[in-house]
MARPAGU-728474 format. One record per residue (C-alpha): x, y, z. Coordinates in steps of 0.1 Angstrom, whole numbers. Example, Ala and Ser with C-alpha at 12.3 -4.5 7.8 and 13.67 -1.06 7.14 Angstrom:
+-------+-------+-------+
!     x !     y !     z !
+-------+-------+-------+
!   123 !   -45 !    78 !
!   137 !   -11 !    71 !
+-------+-------+-------+
end
This chain:
+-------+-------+-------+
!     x !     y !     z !
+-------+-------+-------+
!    89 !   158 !   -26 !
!   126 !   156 !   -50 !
!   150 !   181 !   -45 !
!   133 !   205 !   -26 !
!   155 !   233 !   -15 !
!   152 !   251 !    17 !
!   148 !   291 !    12 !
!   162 !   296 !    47 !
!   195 !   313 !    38 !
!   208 !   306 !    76 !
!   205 !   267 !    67 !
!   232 !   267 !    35 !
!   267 !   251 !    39 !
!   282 !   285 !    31 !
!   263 !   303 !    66 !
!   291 !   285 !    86 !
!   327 !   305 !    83 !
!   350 !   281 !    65 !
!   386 !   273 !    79 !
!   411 !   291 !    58 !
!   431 !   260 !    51 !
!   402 !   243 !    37 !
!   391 !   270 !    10 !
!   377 !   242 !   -13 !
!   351 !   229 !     9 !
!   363 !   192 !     4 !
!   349 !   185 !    41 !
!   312 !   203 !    49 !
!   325 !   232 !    70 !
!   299 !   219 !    95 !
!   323 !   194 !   107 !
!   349 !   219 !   108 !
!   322 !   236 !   135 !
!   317 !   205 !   153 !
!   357 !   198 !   161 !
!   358 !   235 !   172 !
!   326 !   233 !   196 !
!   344 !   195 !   208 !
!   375 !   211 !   214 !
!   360 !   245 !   232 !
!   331 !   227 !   249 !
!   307 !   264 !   244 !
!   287 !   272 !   220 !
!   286 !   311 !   227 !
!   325 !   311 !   227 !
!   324 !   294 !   193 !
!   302 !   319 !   181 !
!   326 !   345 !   194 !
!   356 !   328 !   180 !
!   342 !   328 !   150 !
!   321 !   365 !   150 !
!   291 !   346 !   143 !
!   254 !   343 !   161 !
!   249 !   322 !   185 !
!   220 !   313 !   170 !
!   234 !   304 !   137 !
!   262 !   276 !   157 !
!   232 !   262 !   173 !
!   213 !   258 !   141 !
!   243 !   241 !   119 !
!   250 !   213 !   147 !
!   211 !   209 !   149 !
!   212 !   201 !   113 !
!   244 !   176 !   113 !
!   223 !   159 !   150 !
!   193 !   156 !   122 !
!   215 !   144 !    97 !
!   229 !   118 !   122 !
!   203 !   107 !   138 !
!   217 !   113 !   167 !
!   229 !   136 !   195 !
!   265 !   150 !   191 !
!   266 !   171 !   221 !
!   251 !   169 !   259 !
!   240 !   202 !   263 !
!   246 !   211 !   303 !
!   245 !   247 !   322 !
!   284 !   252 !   319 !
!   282 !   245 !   280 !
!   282 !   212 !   258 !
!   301 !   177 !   263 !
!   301 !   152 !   235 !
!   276 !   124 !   237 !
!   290 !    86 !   232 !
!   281 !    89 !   197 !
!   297 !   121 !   193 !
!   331 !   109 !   214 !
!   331 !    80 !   188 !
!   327 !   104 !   155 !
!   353 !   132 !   167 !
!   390 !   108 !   159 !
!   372 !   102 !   128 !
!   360 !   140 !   118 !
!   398 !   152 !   127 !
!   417 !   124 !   102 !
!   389 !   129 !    78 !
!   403 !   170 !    79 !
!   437 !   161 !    82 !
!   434 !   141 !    51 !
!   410 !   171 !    34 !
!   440 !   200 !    45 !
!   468 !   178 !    31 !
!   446 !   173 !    -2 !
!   444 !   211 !    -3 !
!   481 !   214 !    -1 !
!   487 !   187 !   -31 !
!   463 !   209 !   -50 !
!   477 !   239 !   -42 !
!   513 !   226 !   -56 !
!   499 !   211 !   -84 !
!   480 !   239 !  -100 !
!   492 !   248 !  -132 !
!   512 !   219 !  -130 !
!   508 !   184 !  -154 !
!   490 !   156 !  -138 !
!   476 !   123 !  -152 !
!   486 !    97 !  -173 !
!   502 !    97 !  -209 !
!   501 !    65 !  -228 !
!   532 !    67 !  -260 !
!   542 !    41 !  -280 !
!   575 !    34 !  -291 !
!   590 !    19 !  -322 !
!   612 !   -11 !  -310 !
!   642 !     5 !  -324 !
!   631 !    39 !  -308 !
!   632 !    20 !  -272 !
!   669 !    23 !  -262 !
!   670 !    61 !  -276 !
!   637 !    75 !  -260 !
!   619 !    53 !  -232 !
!   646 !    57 !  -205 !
!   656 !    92 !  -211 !
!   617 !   101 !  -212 !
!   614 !    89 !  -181 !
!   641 !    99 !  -164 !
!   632 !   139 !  -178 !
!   599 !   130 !  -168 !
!   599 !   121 !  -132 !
!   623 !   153 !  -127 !
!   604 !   177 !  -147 !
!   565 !   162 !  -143 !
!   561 !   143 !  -109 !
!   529 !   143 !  -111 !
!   523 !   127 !  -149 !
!   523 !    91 !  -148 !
!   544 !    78 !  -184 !
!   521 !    42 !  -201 !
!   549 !    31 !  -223 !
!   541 !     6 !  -253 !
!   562 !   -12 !  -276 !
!   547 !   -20 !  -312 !
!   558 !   -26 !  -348 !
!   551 !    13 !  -367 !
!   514 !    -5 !  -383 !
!   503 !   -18 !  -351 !
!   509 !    15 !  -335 !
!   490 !    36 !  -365 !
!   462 !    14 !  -356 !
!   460 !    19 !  -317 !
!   464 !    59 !  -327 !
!   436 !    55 !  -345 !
!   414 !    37 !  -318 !
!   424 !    59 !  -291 !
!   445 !    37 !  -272 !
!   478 !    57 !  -275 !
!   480 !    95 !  -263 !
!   508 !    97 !  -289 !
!   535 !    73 !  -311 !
!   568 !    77 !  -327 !
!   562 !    57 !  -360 !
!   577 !    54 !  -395 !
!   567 !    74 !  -421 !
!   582 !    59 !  -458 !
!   582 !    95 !  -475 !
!   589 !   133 !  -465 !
!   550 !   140 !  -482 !
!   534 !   113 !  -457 !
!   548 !   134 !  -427 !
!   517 !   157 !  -424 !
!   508 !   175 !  -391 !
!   533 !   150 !  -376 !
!   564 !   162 !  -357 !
!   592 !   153 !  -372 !
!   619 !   133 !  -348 !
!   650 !   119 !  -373 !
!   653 !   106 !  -404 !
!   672 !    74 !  -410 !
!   685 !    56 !  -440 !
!   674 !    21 !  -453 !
!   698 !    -7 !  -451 !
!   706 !   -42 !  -463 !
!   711 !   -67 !  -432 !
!   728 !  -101 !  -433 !
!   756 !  -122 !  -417 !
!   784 !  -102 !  -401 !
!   807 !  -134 !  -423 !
!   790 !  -124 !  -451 !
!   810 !  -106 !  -486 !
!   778 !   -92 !  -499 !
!   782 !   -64 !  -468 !
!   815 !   -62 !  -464 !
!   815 !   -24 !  -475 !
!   796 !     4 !  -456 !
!   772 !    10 !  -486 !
!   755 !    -9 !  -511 !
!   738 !     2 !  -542 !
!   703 !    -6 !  -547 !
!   707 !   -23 !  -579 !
!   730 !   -48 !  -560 !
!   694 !   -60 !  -543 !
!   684 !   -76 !  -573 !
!   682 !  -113 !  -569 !
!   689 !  -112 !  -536 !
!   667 !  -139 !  -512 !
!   652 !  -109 !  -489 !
!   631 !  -115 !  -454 !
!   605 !   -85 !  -459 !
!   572 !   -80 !  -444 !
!   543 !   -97 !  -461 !
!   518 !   -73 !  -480 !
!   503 !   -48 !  -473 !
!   529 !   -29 !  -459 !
!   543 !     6 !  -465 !
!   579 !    -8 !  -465 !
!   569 !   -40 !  -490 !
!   547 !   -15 !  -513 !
!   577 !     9 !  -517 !
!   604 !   -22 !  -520 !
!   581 !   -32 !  -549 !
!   575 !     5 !  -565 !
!   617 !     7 !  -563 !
!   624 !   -28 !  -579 !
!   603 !   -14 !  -608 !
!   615 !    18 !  -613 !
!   650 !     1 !  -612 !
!   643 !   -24 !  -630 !
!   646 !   -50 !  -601 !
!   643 !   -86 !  -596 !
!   625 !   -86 !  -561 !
!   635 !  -119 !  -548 !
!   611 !  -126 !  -515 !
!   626 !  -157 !  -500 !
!   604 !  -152 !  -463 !
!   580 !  -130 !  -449 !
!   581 !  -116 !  -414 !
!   561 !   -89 !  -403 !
!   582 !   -77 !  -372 !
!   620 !   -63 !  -377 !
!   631 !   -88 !  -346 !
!   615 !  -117 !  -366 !
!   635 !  -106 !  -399 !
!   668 !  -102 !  -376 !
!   665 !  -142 !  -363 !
!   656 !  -153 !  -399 !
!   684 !  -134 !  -414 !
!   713 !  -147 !  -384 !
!   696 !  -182 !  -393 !
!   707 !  -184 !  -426 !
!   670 !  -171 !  -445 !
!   686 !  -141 !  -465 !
!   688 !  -107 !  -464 !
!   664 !   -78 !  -444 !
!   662 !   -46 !  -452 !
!   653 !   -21 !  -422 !
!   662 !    14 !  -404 !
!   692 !    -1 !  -385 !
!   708 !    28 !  -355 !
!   742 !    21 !  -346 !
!   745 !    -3 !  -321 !
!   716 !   -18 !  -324 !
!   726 !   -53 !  -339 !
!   739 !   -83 !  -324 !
!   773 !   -96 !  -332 !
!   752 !  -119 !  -355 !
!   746 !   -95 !  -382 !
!   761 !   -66 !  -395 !
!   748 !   -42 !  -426 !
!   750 !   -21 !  -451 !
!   738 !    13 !  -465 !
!   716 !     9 !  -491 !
!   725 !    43 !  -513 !
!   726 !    54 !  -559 !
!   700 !    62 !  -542 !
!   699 !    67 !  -504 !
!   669 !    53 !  -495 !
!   660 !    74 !  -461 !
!   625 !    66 !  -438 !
!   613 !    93 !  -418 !
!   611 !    87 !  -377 !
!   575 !   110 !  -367 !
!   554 !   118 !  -335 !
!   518 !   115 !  -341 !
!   493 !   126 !  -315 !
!   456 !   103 !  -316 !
!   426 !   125 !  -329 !
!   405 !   106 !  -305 !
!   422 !   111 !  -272 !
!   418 !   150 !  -254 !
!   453 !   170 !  -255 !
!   460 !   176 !  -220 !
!   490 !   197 !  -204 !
!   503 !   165 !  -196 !
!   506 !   148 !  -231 !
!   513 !   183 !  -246 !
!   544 !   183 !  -217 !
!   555 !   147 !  -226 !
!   552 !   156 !  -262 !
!   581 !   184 !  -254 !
!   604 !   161 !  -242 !
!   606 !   139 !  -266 !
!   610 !   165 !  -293 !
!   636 !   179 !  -271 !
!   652 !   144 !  -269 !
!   649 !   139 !  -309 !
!   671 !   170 !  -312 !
!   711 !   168 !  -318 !
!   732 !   176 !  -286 !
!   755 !   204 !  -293 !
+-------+-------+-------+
end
């Protein structure tokens, strides 16, 4: 008959004393009374050992023989010698509880501790700034959390946020309102990118209005940038002139150095080739907003809320 429990309260795992270094019964404390009775060759000292019936050692390798299916032990007047199956279990049963007591130990130091995996994704232009100082603070701070790092245009990473796929993101948010329950990282202004020969960028800032008639490299619709380029060019009374669409700033960067036009993107110093240079766009400054967003469909574990501290602590200014 299905689980049917024996009543005998001498027959439970917990009858048999367990080894103090072994307090989360990973390994039936059984076996822990089988190396002992291997090692000491008596029952009755065992039991004495252990200030526990003889009776009860007995019983508990009876069970583990029954188990088996086979003899462990020889019993003989002078005590107990292991049988040839029992000889060929014992090197087993002792890695098996060396393995258990250094499993213990790695609990041990890692309770109250992060652990797991953290997937985050990355704008490209966040890349050089965040992924290798993450890591670095993680691995020092968090051995035991394991960093997933994806890089992804700020739509494609709003969509794996919403599918679960990232633990977290820093993405683009076009507006202060838009920030929401996001943590906010930087903010960082618009600007107009073309050929470092070229006189149109030859200043530090540019006014919007000087975008007018301008051949841009902009991302096709619909796109948060493209829908606020358009609101601006009719508020300002702007000619919007699209000469290519490219939906990824790195495509926009080799059309632009090519000869297509003009991009307009959150550019951090440094971050262009000696191809291209650019401009501020300001009258007015147009800034975009660089966010954290955490995934409503993944769980918030000590680990992601850890990696979310660091790179909140990285976003902040050095003093």
């Amino acid at each position: 008959m299905k689980n049917n429990k024996n009543t005998n309260n001498n027959d439970r795992f917990d009858t048999v004393p367990q080894c103090a270094s072994i307090d989360l019964t990973i390994v039936d404390p059984r076996w822990i009374l089988f190396i002992r009775v291997a090692a000491i060759g008596s029952l009755s000292k065992v039991a004495t050992l252990l200030d526990m019936p003889q009776s009860m050692v007995s019983r508990n390798i009876a069970l583990l023989e029954s188990q088996c299916g086979e003899r462990l032990f020889h019993r003989t007047g002078r005590g107990v010698i292991l049988t040839e199956f029992g000889e060929q279990l014992l090197p087993r049963v002792s890695s098996l509880l060396t393995d258990a007591e250094s499993l213990v130990d790695d609990i041990r130091n890692l309770r109250g501790k992060p652990v797991g995996e953290v997937v985050v994704g990355m704008l490209p232009s966040a890349v050089r700034r965040y992924a290798g100082a993450l890591f670095a603070a993680a691995r020092a701070q968090m051995p035991g959390v394991r960093l997933h790092l994806i890089e992804g245009a700020s739509a494609q990473l709003e969509e794996q946020l919403h599918d679960g796929r990232l633990d977290m993101a820093l993405v683009l948010r076009e507006d202060e309102q838009s920030i929401g329950e996001a943590y906010f990282l930087a903010r960082v202004p618009l600007h107009l990118v073309g050929l470092a020969t070229d006189p149109v960028i030859s200043n530090r800032d540019i006014p919007l209005t000087q975008l007018s008639g301008l051949p841009l490299v902009v991302p096709g619709r619909p796109h948060l940038l493209r829908a606020r380029l358009d609101h601006l060019a009719v508020e300002h009374s702007m000619a919007l002139c699209v000469n290519v669409e490219a939906d990824s700033v790195q495509l926009q960067y080799e059309i632009v150095a090519a000869g297509g036009g003009y991009a307009i993107a959150s550019v951090l110093p440094g971050s262009l080739d000696h191809r291209l240079t650019s401009a501020r766009i300001v009258d007015p400054v147009l800034e975009r907003f660089v966010v954290l967003v955490e995934s409503p469909r993944r769980p918030l574990t000590r680990a992601s809320r850890e990696v979310r501290r660091l790179i909140c602590s990285l976003a902040m200014p050095s003093t």
